[in-house]
N, CA, C and O atoms as a GROMACS GRO file, in nm:
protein
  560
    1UNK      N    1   4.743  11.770   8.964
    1UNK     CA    2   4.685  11.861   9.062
    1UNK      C    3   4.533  11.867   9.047
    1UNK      O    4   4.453  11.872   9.140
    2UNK      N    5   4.500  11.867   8.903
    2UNK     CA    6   4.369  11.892   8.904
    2UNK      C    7   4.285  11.756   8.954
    2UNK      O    8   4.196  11.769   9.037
    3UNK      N    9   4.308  11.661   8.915
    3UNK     CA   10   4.305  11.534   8.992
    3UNK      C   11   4.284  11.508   9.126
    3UNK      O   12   4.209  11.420   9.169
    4UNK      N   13   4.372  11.609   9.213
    4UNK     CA   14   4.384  11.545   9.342
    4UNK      C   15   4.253  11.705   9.400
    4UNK      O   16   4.230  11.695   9.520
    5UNK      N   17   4.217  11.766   9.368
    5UNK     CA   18   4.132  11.905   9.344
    5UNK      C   19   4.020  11.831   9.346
    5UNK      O   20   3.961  11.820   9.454
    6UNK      N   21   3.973  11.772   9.241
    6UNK     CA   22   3.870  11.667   9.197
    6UNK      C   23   3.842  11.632   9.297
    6UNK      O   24   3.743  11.680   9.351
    7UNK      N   25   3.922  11.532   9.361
    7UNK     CA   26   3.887  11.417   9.445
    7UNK      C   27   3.829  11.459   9.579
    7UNK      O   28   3.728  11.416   9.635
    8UNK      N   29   3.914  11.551   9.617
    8UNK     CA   30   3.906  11.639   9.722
    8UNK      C   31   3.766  11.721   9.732
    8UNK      O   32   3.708  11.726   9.841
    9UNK      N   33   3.710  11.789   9.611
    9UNK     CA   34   3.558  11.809   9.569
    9UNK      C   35   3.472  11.718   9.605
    9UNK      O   36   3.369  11.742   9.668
   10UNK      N   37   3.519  11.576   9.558
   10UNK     CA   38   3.382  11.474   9.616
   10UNK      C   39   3.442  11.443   9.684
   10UNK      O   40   3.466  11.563   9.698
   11UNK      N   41   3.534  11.372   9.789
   11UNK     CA   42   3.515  11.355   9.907
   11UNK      C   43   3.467  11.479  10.016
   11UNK      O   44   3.448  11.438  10.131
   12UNK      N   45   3.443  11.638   9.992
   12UNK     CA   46   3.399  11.736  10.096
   12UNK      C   47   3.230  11.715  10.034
   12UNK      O   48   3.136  11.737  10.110
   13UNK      N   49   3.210  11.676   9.910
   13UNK     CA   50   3.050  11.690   9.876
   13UNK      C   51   2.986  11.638   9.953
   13UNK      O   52   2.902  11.686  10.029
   14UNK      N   53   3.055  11.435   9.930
   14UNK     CA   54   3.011  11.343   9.997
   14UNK      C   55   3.026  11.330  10.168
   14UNK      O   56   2.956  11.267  10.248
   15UNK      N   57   3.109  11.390  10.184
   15UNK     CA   58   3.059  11.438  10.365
   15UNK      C   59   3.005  11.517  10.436
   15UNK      O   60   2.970  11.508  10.553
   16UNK      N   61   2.991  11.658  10.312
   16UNK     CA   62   2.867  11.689  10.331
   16UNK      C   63   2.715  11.626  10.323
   16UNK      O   64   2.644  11.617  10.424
   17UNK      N   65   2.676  11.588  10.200
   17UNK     CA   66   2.597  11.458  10.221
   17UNK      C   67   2.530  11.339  10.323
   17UNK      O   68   2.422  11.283  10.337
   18UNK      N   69   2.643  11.338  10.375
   18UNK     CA   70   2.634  11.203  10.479
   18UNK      C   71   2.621  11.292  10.600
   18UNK      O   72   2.531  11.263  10.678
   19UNK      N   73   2.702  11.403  10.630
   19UNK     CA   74   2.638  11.473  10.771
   19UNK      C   75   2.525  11.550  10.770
   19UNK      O   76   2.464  11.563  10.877
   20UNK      N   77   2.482  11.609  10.664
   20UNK     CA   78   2.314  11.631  10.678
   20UNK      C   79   2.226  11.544  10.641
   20UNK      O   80   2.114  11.574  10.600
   21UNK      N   81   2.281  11.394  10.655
   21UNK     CA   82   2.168  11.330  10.620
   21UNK      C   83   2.079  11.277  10.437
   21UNK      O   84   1.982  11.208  10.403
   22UNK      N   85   2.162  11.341  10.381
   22UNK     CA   86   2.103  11.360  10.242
   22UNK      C   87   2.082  11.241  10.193
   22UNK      O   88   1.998  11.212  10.108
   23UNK      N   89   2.156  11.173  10.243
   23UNK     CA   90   2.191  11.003  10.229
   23UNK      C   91   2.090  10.855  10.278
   23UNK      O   92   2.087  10.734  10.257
   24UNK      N   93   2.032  10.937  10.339
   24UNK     CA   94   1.886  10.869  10.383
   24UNK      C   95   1.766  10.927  10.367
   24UNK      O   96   1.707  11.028  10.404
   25UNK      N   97   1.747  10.813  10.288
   25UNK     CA   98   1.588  10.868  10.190
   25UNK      C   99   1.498  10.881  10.308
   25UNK      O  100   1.436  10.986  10.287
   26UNK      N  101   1.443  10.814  10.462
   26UNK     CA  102   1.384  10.811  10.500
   26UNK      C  103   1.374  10.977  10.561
   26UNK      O  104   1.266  11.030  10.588
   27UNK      N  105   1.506  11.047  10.577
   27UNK     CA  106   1.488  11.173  10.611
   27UNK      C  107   1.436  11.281  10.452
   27UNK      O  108   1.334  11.351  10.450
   28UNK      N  109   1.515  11.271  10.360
   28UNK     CA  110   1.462  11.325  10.276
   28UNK      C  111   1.335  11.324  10.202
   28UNK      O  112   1.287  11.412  10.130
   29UNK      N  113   1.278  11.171  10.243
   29UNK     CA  114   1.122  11.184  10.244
   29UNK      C  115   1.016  11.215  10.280
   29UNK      O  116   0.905  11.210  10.227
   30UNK      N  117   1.067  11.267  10.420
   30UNK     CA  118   1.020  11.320  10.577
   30UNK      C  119   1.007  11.478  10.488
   30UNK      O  120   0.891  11.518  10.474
   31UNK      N  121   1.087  11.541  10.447
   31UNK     CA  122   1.128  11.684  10.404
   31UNK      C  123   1.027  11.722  10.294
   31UNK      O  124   0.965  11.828  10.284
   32UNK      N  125   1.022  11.612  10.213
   32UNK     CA  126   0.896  11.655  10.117
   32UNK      C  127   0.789  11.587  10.131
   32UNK      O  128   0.720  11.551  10.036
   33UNK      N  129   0.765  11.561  10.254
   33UNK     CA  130   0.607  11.510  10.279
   33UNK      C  131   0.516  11.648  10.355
   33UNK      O  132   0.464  11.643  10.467
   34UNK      N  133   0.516  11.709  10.306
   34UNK     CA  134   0.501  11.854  10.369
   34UNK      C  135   0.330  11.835  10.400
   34UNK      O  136   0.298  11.939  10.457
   35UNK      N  137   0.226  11.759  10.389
   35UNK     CA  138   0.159  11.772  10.477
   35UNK      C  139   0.060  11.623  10.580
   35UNK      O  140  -0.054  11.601  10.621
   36UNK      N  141   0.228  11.540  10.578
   36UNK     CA  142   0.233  11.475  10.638
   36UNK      C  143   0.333  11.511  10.779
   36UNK      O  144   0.340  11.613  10.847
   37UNK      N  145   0.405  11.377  10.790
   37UNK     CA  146   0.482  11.415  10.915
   37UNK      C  147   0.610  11.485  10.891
   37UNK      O  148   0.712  11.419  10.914
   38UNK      N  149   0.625  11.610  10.847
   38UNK     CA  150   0.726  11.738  10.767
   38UNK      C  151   0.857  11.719  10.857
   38UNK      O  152   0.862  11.752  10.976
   39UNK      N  153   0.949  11.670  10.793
   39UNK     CA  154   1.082  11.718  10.855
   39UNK      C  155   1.139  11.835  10.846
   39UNK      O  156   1.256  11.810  10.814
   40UNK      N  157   1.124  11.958  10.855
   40UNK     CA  158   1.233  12.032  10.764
   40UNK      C  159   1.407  12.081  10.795
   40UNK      O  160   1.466  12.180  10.750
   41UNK      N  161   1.459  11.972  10.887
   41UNK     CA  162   1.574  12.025  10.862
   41UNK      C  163   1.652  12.017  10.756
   41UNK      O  164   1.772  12.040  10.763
   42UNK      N  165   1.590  11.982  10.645
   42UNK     CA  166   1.691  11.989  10.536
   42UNK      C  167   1.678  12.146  10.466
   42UNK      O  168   1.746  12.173  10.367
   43UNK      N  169   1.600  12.230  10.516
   43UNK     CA  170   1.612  12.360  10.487
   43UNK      C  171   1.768  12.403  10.476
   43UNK      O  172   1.838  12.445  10.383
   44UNK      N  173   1.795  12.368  10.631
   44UNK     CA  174   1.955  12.406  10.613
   44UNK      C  175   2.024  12.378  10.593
   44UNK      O  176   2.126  12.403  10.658
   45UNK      N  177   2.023  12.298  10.480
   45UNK     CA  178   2.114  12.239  10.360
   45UNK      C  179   2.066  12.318  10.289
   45UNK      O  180   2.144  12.413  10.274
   46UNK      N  181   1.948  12.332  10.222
   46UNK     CA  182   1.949  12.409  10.115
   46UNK      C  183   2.006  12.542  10.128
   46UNK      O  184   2.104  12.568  10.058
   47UNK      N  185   1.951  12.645  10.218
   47UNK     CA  186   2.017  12.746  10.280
   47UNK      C  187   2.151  12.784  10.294
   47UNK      O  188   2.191  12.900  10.295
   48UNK      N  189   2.233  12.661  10.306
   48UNK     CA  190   2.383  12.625  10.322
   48UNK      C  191   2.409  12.621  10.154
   48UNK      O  192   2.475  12.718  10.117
   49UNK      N  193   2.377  12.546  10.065
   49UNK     CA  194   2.363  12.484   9.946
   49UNK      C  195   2.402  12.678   9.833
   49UNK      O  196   2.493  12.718   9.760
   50UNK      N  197   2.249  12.745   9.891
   50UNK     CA  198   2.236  12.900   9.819
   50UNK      C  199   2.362  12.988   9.861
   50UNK      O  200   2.418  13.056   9.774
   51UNK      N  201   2.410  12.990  10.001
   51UNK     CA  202   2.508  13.057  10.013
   51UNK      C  203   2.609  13.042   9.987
   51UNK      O  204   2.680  13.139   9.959
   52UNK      N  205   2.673  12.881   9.985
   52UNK     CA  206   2.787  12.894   9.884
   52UNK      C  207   2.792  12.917   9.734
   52UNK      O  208   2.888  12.967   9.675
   53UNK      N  209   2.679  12.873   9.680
   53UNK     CA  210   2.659  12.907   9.540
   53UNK      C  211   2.708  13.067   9.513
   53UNK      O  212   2.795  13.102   9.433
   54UNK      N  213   2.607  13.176   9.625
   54UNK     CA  214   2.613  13.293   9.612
   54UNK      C  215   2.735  13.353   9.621
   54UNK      O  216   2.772  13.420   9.525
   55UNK      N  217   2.810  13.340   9.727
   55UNK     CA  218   2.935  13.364   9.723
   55UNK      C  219   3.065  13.273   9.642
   55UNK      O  220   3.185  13.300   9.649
   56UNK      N  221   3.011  13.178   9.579
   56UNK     CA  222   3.118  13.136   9.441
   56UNK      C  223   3.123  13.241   9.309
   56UNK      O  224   3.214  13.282   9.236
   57UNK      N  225   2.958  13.268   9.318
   57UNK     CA  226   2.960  13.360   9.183
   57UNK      C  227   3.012  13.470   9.192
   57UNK      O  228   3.056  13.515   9.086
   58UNK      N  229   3.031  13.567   9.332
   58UNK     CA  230   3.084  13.648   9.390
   58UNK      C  231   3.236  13.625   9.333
   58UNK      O  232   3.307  13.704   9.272
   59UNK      N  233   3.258  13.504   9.371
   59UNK     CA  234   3.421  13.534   9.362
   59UNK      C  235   3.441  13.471   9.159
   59UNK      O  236   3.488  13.524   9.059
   60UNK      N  237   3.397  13.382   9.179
   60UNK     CA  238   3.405  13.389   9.022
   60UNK      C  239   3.443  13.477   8.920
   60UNK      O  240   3.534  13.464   8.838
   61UNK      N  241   3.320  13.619   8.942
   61UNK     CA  242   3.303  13.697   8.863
   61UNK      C  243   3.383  13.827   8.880
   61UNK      O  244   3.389  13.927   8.808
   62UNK      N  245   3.452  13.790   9.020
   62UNK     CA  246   3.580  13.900   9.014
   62UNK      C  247   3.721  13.803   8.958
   62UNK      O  248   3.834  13.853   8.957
   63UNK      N  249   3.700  13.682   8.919
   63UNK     CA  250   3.809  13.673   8.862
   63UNK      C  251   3.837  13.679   8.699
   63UNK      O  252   3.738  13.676   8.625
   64UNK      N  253   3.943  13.686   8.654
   64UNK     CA  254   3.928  13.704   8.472
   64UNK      C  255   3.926  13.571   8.439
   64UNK      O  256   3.828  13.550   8.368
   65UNK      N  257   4.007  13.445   8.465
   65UNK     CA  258   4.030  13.272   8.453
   65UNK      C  259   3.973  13.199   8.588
   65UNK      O  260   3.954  13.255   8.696
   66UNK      N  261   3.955  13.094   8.564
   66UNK     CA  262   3.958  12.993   8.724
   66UNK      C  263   4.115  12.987   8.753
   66UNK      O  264   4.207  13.033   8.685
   67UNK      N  265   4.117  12.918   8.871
   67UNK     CA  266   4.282  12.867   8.865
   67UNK      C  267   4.315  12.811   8.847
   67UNK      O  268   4.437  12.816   8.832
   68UNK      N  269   4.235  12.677   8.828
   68UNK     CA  270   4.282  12.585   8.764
   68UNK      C  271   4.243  12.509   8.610
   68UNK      O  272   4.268  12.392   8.583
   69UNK      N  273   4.193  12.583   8.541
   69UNK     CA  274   4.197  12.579   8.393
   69UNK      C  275   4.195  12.687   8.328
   69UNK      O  276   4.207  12.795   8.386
   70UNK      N  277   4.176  12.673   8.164
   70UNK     CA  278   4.205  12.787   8.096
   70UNK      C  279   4.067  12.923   8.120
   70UNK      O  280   4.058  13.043   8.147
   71UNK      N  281   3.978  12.802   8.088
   71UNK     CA  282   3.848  12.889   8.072
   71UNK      C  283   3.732  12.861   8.174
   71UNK      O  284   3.718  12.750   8.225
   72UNK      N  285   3.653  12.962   8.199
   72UNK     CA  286   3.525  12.910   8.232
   72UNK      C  287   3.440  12.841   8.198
   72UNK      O  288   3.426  12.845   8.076
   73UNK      N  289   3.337  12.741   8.275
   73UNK     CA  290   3.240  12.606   8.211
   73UNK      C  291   3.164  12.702   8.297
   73UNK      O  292   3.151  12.698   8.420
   74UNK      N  293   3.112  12.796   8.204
   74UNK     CA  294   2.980  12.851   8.259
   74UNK      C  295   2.823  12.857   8.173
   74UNK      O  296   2.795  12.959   8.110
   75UNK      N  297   2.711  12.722   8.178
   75UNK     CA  298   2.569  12.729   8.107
   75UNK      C  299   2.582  12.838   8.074
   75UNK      O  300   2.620  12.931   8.147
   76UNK      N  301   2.539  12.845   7.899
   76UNK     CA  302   2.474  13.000   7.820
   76UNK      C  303   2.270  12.936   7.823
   76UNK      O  304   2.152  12.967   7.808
   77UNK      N  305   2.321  12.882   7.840
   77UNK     CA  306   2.169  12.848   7.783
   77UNK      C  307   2.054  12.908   7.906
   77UNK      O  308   2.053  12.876   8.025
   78UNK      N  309   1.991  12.974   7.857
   78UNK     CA  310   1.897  13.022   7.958
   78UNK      C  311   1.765  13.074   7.933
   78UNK      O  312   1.710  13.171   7.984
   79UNK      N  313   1.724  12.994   7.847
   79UNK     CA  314   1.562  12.989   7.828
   79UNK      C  315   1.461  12.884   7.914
   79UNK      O  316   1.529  12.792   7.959
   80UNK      N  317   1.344  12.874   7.943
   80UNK     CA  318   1.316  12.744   7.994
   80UNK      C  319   1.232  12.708   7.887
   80UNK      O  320   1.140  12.780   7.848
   81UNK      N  321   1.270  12.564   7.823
   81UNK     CA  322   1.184  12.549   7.738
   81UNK      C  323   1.104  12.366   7.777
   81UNK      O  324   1.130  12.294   7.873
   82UNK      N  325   1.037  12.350   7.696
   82UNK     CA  326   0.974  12.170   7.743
   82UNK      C  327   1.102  12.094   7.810
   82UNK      O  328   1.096  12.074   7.931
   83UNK      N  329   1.242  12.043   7.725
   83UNK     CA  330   1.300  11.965   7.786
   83UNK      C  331   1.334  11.990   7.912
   83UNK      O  332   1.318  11.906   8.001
   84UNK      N  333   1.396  12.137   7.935
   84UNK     CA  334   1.407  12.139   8.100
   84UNK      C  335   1.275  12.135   8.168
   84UNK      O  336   1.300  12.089   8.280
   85UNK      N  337   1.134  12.161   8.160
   85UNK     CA  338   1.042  12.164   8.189
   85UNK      C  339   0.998  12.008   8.251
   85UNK      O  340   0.945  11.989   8.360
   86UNK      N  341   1.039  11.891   8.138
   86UNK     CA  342   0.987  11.780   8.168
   86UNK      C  343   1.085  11.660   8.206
   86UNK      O  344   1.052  11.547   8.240
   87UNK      N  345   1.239  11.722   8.188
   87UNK     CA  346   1.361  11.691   8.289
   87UNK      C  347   1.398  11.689   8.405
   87UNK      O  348   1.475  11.606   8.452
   88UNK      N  349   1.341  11.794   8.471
   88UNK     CA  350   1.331  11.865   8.605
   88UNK      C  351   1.166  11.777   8.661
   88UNK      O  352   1.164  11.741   8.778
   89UNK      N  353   1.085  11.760   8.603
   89UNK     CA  354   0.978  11.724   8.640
   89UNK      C  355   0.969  11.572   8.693
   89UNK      O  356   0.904  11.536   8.791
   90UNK      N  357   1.057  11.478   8.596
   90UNK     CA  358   1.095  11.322   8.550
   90UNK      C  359   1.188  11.343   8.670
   90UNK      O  360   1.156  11.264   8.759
   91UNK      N  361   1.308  11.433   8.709
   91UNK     CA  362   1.397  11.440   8.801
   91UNK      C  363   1.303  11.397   8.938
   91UNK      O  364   1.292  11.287   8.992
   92UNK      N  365   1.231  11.544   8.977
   92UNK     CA  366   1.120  11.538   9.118
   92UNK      C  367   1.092  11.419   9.151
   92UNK      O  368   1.128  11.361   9.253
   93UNK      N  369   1.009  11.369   9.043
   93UNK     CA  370   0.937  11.303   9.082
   93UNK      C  371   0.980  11.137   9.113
   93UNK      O  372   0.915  11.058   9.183
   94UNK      N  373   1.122  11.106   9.031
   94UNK     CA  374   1.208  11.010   9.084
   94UNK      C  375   1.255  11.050   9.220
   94UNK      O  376   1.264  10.964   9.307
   95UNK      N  377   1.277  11.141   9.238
   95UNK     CA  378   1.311  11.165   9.411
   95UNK      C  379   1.228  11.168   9.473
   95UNK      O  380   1.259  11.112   9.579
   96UNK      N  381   1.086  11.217   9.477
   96UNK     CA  382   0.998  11.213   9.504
   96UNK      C  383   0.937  11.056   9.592
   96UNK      O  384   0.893  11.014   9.699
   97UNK      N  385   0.977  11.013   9.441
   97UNK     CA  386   0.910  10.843   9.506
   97UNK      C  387   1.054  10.797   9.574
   97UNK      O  388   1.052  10.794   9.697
   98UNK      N  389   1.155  10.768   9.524
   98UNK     CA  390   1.277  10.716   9.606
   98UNK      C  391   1.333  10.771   9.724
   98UNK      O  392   1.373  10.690   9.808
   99UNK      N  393   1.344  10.900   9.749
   99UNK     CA  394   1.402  10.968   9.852
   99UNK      C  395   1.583  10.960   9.810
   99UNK      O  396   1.675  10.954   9.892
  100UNK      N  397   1.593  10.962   9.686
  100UNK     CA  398   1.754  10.947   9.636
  100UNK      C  399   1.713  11.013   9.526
  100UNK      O  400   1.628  10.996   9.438
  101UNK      N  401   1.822  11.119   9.562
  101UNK     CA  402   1.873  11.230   9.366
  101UNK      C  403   1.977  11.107   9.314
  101UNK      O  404   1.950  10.992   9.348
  102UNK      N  405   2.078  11.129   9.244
  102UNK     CA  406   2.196  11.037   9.159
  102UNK      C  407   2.277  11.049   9.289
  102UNK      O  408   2.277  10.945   9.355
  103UNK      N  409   2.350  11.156   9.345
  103UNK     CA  410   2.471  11.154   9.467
  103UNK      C  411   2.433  11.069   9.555
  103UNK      O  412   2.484  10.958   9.565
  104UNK      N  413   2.349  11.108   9.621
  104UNK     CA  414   2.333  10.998   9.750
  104UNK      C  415   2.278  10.877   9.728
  104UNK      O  416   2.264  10.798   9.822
  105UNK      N  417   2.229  10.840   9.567
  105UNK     CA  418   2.190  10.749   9.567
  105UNK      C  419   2.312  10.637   9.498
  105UNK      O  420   2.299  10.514   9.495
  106UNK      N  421   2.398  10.693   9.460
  106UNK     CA  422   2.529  10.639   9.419
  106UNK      C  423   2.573  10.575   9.598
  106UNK      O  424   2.588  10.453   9.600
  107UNK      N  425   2.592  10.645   9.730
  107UNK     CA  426   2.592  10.600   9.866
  107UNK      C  427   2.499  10.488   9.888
  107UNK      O  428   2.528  10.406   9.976
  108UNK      N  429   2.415  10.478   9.835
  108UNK     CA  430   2.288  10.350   9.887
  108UNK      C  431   2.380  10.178   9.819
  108UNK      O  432   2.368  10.059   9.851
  109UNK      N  433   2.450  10.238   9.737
  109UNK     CA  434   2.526  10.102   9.678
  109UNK      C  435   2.624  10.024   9.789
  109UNK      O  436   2.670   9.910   9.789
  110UNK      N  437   2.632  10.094   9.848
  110UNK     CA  438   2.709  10.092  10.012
  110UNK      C  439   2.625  10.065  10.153
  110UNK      O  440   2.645   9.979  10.238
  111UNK      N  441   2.506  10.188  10.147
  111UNK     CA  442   2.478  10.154  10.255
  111UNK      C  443   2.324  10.072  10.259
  111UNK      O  444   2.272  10.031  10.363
  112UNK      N  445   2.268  10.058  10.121
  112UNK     CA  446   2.134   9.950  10.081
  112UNK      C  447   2.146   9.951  10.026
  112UNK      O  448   2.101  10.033   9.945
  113UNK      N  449   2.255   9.825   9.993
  113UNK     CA  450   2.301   9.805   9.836
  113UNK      C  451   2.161   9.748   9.723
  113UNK      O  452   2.162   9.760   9.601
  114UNK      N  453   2.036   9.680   9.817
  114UNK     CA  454   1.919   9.643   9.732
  114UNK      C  455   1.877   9.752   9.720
  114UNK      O  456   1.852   9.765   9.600
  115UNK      N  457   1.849   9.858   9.780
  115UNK     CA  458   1.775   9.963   9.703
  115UNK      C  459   1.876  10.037   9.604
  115UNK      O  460   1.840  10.076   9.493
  116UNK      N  461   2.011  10.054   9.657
  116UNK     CA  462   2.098  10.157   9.538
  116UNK      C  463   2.094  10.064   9.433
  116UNK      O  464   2.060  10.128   9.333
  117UNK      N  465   2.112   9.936   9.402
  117UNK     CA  466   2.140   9.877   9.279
  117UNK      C  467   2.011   9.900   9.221
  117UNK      O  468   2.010   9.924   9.100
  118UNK      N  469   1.875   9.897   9.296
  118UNK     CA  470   1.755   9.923   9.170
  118UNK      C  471   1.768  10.092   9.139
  118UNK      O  472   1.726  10.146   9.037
  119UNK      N  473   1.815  10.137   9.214
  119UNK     CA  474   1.786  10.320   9.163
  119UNK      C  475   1.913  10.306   9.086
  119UNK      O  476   1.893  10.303   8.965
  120UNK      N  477   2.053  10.295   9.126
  120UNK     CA  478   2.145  10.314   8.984
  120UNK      C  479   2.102  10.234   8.830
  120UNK      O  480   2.129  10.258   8.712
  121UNK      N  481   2.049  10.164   8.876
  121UNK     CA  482   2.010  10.048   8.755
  121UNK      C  483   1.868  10.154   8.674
  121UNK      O  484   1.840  10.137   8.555
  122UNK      N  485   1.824  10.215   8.726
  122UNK     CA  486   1.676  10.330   8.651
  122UNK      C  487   1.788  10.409   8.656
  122UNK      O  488   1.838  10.447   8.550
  123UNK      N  489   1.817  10.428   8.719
  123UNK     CA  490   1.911  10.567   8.646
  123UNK      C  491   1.999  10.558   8.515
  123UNK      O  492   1.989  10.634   8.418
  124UNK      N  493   2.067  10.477   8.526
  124UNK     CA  494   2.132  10.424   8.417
  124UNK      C  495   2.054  10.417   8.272
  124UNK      O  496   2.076  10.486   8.173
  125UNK      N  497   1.942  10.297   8.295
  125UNK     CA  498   1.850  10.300   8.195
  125UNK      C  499   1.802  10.429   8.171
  125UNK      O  500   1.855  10.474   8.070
  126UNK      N  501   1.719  10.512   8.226
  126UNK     CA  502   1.665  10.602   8.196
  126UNK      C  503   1.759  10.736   8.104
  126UNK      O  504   1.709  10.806   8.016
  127UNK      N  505   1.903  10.745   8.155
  127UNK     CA  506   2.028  10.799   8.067
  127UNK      C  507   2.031  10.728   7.946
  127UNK      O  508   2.052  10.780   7.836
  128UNK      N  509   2.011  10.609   7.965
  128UNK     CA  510   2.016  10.551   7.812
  128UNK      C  511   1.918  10.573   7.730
  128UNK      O  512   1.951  10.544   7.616
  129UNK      N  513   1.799  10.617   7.739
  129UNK     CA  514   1.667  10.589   7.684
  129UNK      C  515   1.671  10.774   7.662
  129UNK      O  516   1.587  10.825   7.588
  130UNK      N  517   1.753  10.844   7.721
  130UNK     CA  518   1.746  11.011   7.702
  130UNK      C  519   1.851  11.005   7.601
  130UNK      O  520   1.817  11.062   7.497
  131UNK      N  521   1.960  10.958   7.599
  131UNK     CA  522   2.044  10.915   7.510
  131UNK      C  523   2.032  10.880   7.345
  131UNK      O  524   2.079  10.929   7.243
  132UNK      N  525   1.975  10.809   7.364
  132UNK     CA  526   1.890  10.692   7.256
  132UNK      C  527   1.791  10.828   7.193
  132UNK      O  528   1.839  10.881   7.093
  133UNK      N  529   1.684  10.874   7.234
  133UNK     CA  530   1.611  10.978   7.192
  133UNK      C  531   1.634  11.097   7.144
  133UNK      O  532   1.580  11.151   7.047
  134UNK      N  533   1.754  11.154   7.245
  134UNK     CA  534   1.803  11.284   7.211
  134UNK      C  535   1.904  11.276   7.072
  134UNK      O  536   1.930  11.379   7.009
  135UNK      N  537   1.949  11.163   7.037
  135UNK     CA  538   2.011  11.129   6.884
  135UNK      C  539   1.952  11.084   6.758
  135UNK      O  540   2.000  11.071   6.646
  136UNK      N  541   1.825  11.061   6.808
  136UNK     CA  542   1.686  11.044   6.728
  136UNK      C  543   1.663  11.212   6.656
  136UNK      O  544   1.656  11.245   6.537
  137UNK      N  545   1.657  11.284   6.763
  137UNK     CA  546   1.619  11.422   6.728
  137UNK      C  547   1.698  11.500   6.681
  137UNK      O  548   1.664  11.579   6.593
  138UNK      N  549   1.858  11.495   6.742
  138UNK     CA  550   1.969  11.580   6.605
  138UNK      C  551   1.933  11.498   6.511
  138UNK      O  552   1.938  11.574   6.414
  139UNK      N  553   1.895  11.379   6.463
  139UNK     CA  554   1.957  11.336   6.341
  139UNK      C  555   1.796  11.402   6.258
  139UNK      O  556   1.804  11.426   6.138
  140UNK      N  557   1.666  11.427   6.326
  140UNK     CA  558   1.600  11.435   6.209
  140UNK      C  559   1.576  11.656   6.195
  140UNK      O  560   1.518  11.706   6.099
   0.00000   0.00000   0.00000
């Protein structure tokens, strides 16, 4: 069940995705060129994006379990310190230049497969090289 829950999660993500467009960098580049030629209908995605968030936590937090596992997977961590600082920053600014986060750019393998294979291929590497570092630092 939880399986077919899953699947059902990314196939409604990924069509969300693909009907606002999220999926083409040339629109999402349009969106943050803000004082160039500004697209902003991706506002209402984001807008769309906050209100379900808002009303998940809503219902979340009136429940005691999820329904479909034991416990909650809810972040404790809530300081901002350098790594999220320069994670979030390394994030931007790969979207920034590509017009692809990881989701829709996982879609470009499909629909420009030359551009998705160079962005999964930095993405990949770049997980490896956060990987590689971040086990550098538990170990010392």
């Amino acid at each position: 069940m939880m399986i077919f829950i899953t699947l059902l999660c990314g196939i409604l993500f990924g069509v969300g995705l693909a009907l606002s467009q999220m999926t083409n960098p040339a629109v999402v580049l349009g969106f943050l060129d803000i004082l160039g030629n500004w697209n902003p209908s991706l506002i209402f995605v984001m807008g769309s994006a906050i209100v379900v968030g808002v009303i998940s936590y809503a219902i979340k937090n009136g429940l005691q379990a999820p329904w479909l596992a034991k416990n909650w997977s809810v972040p404790t961590h809530s300081h901002i310190d350098a790594k999220l600082v320069i994670g979030s920053t390394l994030f931007g600014i790969g979207w920034g230049l590509s017009g692809y986060c990881p989701g829709p750019g996982l879609t470009a393998l499909v629909n420009n497969p030359q551009e998705g294979f160079y962005f999964i291929g930095a993405v990949i590497v770049g997980s490896g090289i956060f990987y590689i570092q971040n086990k550098r630092l538990s170990k010392a």
